[in-house]
Structure formats: C-alpha cells, structure tokens
OpenMM code with the backbone's topology and positions (N, CA, C; nanometers):
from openmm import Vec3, app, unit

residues = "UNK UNK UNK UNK UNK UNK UNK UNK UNK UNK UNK UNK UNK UNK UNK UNK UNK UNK UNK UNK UNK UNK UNK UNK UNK UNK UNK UNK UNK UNK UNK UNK UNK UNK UNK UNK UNK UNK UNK UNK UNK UNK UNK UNK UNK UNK UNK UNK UNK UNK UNK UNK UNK UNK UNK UNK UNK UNK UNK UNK UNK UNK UNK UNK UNK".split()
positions = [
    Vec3(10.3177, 10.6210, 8.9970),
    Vec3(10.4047, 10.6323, 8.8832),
    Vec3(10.3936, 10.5110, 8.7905),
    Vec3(10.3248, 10.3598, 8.8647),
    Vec3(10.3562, 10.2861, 8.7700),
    Vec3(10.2544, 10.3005, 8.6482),
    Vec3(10.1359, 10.3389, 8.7391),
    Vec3(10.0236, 10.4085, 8.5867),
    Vec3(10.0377, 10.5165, 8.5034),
    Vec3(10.1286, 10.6249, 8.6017),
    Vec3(10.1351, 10.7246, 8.4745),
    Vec3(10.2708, 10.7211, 8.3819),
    Vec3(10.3102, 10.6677, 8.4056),
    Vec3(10.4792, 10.6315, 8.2927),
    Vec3(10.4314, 10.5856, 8.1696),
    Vec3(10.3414, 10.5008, 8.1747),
    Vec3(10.3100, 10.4013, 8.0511),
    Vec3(10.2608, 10.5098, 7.9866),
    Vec3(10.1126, 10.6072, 8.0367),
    Vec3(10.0233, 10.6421, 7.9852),
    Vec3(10.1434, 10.7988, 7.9215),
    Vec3(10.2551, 10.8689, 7.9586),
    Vec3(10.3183, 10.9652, 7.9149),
    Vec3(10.3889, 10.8563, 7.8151),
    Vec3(10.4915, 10.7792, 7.8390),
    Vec3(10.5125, 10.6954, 7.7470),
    Vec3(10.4066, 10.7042, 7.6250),
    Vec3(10.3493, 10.6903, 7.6490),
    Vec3(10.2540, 10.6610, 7.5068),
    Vec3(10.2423, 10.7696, 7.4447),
    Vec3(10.1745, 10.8619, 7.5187),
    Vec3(10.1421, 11.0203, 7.4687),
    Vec3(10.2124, 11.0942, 7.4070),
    Vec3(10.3745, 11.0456, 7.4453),
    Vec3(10.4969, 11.0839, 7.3888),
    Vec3(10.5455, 11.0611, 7.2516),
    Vec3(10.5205, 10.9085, 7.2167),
    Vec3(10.5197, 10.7893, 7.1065),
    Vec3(10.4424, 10.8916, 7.0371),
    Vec3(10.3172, 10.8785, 7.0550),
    Vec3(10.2163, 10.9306, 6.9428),
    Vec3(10.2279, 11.0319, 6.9067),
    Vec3(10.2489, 11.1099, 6.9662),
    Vec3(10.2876, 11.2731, 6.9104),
    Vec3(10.4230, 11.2926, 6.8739),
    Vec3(10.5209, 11.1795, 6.8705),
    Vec3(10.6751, 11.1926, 6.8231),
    Vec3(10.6962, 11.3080, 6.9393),
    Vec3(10.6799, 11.3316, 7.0537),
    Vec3(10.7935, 11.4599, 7.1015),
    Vec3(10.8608, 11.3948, 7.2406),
    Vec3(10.9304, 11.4754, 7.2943),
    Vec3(11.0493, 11.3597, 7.3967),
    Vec3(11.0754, 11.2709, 7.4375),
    Vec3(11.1742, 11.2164, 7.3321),
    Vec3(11.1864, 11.0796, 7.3131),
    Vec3(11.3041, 11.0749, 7.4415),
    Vec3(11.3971, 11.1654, 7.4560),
    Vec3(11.4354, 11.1417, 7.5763),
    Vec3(11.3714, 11.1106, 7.7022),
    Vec3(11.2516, 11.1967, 7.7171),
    Vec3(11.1974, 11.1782, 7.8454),
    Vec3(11.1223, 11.0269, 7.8169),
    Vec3(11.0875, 10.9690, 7.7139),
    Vec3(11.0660, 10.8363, 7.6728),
    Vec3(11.1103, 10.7358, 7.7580),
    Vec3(11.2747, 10.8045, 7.7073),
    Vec3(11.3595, 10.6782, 7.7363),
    Vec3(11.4131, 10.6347, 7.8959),
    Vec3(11.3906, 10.7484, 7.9548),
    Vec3(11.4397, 10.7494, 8.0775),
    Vec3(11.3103, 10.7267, 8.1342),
    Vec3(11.1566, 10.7148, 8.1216),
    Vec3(11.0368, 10.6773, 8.1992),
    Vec3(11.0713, 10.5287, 8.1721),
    Vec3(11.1071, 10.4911, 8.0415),
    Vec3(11.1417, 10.3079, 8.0168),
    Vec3(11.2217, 10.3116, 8.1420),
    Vec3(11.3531, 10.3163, 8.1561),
    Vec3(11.4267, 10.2335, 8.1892),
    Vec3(11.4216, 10.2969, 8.3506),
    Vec3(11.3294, 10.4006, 8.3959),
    Vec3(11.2401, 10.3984, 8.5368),
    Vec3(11.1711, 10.3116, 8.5988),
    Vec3(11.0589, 10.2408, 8.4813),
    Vec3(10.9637, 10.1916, 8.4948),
    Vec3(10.9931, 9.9990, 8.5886),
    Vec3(11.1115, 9.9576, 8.5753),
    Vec3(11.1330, 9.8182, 8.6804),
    Vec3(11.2137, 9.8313, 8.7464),
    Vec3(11.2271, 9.9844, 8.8595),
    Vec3(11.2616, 10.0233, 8.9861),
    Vec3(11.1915, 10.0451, 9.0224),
    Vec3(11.0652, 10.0709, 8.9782),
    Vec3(10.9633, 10.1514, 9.0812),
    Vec3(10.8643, 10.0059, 9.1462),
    Vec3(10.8574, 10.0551, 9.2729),
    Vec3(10.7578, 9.9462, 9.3236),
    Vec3(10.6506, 9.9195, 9.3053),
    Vec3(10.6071, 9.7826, 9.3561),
    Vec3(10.5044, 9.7344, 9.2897),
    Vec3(10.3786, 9.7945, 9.4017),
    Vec3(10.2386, 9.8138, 9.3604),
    Vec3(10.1369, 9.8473, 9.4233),
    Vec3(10.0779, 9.7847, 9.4872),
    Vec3(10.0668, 9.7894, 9.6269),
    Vec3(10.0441, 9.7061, 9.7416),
    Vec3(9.8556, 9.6608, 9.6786),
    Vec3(9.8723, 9.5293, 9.6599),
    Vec3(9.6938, 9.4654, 9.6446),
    Vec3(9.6606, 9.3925, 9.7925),
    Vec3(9.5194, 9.3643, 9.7699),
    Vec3(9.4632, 9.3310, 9.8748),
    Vec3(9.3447, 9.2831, 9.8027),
    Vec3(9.2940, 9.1821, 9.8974),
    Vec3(9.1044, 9.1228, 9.8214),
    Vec3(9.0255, 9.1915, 9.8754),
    Vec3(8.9200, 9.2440, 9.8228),
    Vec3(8.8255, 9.3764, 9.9099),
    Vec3(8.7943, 9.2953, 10.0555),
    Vec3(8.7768, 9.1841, 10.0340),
    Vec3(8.7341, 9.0950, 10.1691),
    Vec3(8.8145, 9.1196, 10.2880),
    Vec3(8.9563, 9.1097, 10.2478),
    Vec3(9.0145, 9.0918, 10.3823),
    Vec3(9.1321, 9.2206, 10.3813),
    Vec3(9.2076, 9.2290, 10.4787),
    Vec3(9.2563, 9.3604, 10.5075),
    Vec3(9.4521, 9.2847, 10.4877),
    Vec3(9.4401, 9.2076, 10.4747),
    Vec3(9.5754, 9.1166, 10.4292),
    Vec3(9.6687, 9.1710, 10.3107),
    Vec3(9.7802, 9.2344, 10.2605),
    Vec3(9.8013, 9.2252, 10.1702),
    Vec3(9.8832, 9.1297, 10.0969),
    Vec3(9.8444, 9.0495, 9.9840),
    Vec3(9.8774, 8.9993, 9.8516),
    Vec3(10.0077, 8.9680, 9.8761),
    Vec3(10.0382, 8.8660, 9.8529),
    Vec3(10.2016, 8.8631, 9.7969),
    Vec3(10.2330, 8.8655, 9.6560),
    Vec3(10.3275, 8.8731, 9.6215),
    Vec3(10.3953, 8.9210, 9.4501),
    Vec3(10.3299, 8.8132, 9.3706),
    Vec3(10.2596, 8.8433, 9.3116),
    Vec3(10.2370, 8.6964, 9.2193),
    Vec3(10.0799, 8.6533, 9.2703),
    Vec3(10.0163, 8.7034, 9.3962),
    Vec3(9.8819, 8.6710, 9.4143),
    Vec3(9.7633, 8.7178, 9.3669),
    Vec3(9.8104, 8.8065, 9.3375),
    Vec3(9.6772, 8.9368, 9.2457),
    Vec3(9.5675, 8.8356, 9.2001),
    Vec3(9.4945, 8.8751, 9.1374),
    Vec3(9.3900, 8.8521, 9.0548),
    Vec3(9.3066, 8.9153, 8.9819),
    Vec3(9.2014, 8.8808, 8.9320),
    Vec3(9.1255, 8.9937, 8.8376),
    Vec3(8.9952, 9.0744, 8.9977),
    Vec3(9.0172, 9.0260, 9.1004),
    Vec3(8.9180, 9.1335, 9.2019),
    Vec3(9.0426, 9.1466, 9.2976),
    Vec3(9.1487, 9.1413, 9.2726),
    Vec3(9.2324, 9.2140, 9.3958),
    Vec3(9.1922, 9.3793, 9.3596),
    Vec3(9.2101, 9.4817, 9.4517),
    Vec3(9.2523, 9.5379, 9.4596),
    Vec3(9.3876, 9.6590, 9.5442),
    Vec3(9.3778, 9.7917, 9.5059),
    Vec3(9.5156, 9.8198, 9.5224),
    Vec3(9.4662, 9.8805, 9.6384),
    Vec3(9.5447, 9.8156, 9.7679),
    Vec3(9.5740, 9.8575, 9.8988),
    Vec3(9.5750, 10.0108, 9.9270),
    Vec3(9.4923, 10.0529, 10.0429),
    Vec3(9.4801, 10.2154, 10.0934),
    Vec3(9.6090, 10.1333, 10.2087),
    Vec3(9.7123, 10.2195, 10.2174),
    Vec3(9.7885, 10.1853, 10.3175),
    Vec3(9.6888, 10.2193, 10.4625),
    Vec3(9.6031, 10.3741, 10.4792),
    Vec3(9.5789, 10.4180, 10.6234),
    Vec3(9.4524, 10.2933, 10.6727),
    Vec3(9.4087, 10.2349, 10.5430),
    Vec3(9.3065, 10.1152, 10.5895),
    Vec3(9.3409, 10.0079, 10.6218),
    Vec3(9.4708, 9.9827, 10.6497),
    Vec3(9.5505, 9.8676, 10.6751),
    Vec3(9.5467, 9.8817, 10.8314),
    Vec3(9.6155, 9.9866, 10.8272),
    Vec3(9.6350, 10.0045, 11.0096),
    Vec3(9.5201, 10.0275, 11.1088),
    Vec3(9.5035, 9.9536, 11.2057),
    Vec3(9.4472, 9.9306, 11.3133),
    Vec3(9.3847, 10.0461, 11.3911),
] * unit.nanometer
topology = app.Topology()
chain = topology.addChain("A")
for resn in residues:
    res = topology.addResidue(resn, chain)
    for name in ("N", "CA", "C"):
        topology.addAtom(name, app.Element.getBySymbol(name[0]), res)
C-alpha cells in the first residue's frame, strides 16, 4: 500500500476525479507500515533509518530458517 497510495493519489490529482478517495489515501498513508529492508548480502533486517540506495525490501519467507 505504501507504493500504491501515492501512485492512485496522483492518478486521481491528474484527472481531477475522487478527491475524496484522495483525501482519505493522504491521511492513510503515515499509519501504514514501513517495508521491511534488508542488504542483498545479509539476511538481517535494517533498522528505521538504515536503508540505503542497495537496501532492499525484505521477502519475509527468506528470512526464516
């Protein structure tokens, strides 16, 4: 959800049509959780704020053992 809110958000904007559903994907959009990252290297995930430009976004079933 956190990728597709923005991208309906937008789609919405540009074509002027539900601005309600607009408004309620906004004020969705900093409840929803954040996307578990990881460095392709290691099987560790990221803490808030560690990302980088080669993290990527965590397969949860590749986590587990």
């Amino acid at each position: 959800m956190r990728a597709l809110f923005p991208v309906v958000i937008k789609a919405a904007s540009t074509l002027k049509i539900d601005q309600d559903l607009v408004k309620e994907l906004q004020a969705a959009i900093p409840s929803l959780p954040l996307l578990p990252e990881r460095n392709p290297d290691q099987s560790a995930l990221l803490k808030e704020g560690d990302s980088h430009d080669h993290s990527i976004i965590a397969i949860p079933t590749l986590l587990m053992p």
